[in-house]
N, C-alpha and C positions, 0 to 999 in steps of 0.2 A: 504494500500500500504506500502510495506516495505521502509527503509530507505536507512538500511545498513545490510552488510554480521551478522555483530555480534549481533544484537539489541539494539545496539544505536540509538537514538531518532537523529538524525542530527537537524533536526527543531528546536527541544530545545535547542542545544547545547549554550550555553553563550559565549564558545569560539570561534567558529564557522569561525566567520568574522576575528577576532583576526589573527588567526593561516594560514589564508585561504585555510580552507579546503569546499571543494565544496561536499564531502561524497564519499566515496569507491566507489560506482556506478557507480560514473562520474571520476573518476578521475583510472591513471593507477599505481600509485603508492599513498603510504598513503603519508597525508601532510607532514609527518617529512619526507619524501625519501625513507625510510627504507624499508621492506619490513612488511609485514602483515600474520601472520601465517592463521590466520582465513580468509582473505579473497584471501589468494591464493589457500586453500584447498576448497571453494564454487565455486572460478572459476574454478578449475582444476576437481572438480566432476560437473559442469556443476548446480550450485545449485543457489538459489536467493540470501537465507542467513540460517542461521546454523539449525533451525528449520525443514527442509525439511529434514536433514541429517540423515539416521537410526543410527548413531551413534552418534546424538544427547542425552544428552549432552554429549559432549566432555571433555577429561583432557586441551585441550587446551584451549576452551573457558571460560570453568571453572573456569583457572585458569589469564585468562588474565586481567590484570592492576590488580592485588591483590598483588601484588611487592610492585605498587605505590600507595594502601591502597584503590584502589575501590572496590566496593562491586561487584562481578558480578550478583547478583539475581537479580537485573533491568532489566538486557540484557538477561537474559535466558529466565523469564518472558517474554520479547516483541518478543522471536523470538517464544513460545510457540502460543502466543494472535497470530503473522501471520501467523504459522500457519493452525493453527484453522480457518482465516478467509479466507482461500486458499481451 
C-alpha cells in the first residue's frame, strides 16, 4: 500500500508527529500550507502516486528537496517497488 504521492515512507517519518502531518492522502494541503508540486500533479492526472505516471521519473520529483540536501533515490525507489506491487 502506498503512502504518499512522492515515495515517502510517512510511517517512518521521525518527524511525522512533530510537524503534524497526517501524509498527502489525508490531508488537503501539505503540513507546511504551501502547496505540493508532486502531489497536485497525481491529483490532477487522477494518479495514486508518481510511479503510475508514464512520465515517471519526472524533472520534478527528481528534483524535489535536493535544494535542502535530500537525496531523492529513496523516493523514486518506493514509488518504483509500488509500482511493481500494483
Amino acid at each position: 500500500m502506498f503512502e504518499s504521492r512522492c515515495g515517502i515512507c510517512c510511517t517512518q517519518c521521525t518527524r511525522r508527529d512533530e510537524v503534524g502531518c497526517n501524509g498527502c492522502l489525508n490531508m488537503e494541503k501539505p503540513f507546511w500550507g504551501g502547496d505540493c508540486a508532486v502531489k497536485s500533479c497525481c491529483e490532477e492526472k487522477e494518479l495514486n502516486h508518481c510511479g503510475e505516471c508514464p512520465d515517471f521519473p519526472c524533472e520534478t520529483l527528481s528534483t524535489m528537496g535536493v535544494e535542502e540536501g535530500y537525496d531523492p533515490a529513496p523516493k523514486l525507489e518506493q514509488c518504483r517497488k509500488w509500482m511493481e506491487e500494483n
